[in-house]
C-alpha positions as CSV (number, residue, x, y, z in Angstrom):
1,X,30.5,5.8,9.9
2,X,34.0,4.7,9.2
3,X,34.2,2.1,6.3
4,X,36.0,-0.8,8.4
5,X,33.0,-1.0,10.7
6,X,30.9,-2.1,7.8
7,X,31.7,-5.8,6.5
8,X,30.0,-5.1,2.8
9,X,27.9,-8.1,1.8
10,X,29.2,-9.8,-1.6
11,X,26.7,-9.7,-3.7
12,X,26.9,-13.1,-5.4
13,X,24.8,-13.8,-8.9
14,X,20.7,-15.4,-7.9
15,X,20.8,-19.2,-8.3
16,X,19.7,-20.0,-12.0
17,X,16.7,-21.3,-10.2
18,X,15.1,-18.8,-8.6
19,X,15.8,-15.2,-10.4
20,X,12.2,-13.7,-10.4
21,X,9.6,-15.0,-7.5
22,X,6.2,-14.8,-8.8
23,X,3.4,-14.8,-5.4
24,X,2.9,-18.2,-5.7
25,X,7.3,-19.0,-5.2
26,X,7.2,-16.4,-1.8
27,X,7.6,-19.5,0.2
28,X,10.2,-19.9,3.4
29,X,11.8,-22.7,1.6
30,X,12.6,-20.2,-1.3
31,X,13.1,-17.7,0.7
32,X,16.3,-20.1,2.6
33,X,17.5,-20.7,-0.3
34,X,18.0,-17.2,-1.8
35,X,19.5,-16.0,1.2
36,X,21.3,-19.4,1.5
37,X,23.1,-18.3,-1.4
38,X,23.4,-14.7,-0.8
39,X,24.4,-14.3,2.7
40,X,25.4,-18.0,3.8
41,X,23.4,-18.3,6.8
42,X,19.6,-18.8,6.6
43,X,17.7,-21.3,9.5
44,X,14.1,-22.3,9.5
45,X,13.5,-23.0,13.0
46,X,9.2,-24.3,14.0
47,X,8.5,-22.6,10.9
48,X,10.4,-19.1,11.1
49,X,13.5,-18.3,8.3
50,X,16.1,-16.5,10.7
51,X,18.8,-14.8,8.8
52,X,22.2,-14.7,11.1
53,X,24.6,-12.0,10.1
54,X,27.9,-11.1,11.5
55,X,27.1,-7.3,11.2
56,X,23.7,-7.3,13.6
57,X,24.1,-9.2,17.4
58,X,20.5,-10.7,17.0
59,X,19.7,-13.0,14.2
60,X,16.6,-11.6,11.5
61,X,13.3,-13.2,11.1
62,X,11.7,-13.1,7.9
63,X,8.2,-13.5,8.0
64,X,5.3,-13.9,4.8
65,X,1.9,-12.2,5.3
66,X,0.6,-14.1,2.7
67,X,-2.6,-12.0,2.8
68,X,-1.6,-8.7,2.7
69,X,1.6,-10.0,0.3
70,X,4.5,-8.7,2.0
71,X,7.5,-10.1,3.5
72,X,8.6,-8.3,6.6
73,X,12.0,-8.6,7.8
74,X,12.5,-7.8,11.4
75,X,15.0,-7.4,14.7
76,X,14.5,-7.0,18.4
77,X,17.5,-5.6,21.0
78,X,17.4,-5.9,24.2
79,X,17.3,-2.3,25.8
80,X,18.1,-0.9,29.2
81,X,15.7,-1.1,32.1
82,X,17.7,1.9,33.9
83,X,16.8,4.2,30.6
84,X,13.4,6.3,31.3
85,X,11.2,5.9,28.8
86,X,10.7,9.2,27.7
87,X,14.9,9.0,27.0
88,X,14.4,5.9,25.0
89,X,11.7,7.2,22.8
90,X,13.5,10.3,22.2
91,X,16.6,8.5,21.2
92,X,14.2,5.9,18.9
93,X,12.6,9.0,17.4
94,X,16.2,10.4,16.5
95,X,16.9,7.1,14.9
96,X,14.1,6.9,12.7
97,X,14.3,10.2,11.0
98,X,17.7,9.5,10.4
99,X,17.1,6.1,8.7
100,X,13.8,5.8,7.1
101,X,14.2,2.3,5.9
102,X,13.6,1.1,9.2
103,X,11.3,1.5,11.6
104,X,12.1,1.3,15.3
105,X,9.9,0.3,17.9
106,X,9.3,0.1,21.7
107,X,6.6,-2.5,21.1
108,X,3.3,-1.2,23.2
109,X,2.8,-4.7,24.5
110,X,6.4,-4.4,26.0
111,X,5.2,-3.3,30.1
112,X,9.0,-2.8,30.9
113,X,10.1,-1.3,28.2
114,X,13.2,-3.2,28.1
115,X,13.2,-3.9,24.4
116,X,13.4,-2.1,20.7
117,X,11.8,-3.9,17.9
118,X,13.1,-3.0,14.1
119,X,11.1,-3.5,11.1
120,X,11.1,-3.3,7.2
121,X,8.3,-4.8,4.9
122,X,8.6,-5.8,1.1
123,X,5.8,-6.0,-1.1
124,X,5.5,-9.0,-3.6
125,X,2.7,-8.5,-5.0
126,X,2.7,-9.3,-8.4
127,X,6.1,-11.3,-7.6
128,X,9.4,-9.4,-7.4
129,X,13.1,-10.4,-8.7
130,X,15.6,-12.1,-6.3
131,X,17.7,-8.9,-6.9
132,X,15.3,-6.8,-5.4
133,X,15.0,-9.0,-2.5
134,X,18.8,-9.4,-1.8
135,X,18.9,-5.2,-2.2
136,X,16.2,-4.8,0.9
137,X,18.1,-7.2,3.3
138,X,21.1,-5.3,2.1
139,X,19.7,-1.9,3.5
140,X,17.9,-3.2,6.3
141,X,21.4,-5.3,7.4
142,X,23.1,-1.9,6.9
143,X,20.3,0.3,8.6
144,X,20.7,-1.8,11.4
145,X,24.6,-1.8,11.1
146,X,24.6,2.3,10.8
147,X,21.9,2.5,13.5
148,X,23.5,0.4,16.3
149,X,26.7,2.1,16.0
150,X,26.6,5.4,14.5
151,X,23.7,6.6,16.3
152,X,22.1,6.9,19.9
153,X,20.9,3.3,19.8
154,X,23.8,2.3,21.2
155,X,23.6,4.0,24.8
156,X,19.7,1.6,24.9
157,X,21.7,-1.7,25.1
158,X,20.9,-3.5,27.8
């Protein structure tokens, strides 16, 4: 990938306030306000933090399980109808042994086909540090970044 494509995240000191999250902090509202401060651009829209990023065409949702303690950051593309299916998987397949990180999806309930769902989870049980939260929206914003124009993800866009 050539380095120009990539606009490299700054990656700005925590807020004083919130430098380790114990479970009970995993909240949206803290969540907005790290990546307030690290990336600029974090909504809560009915409930749902959307991270908007310059790099990626769609904006992120960050969503808490607070049950299963994760925080799963996610991304769906709109993808070809023209494309058979068996091409698309293939090309998905491709992706996703080339970037482990993340995980991409033609999601089963998807009749059409005409969409690709990526996914990365975070565990935070036990808490974690904002550091370690900024570094996995990192990778996942550069996955994506790497995947949708590096790779054959490209030739899916619908």
């Amino acid at each position: 990938m050539a380095k120009d494509k990539l606009k490299v995240l700054t990656n700005k000191a925590p807020t004083k306030q919130l430098v380790n999250l114990q479970e009970s902090d995993v909240t949206i509202e803290n969540l907005q306000k790290v990546f307030d401060h690290f990336l600029g651009g974090a909504n809560i829209e009915d409930d749902n933090l959307y991270l908007e990023v310059s790099n990626v065409d769609a904006p992120i949702l960050v969503s808490i399980n607070p049950v299963s303690k994760y925080i799963s950051f996610s991304c769906i593309f709109d993808a070809s109808k023209t494309i058979p299916f068996q091409t698309k998987v293939s090309i998905i397949n491709e992706v996703n042994n080339s970037i482990p990180f993340i995980k991409f999806v033609i999601p089963a309930e998807d009749q059409v086909n005409d969409c690709v769902y990526a996914a990365c989870d975070l565990s935070f049980i036990n808490g974690l540090t904002v550091v370690e939260l900024e570094r996995v929206v990192s990778s996942f914003i550069a996955g994506l970044t790497v995947a949708l124009t590096d790779s054959e993800l490209y030739k899916l866009n619908g």
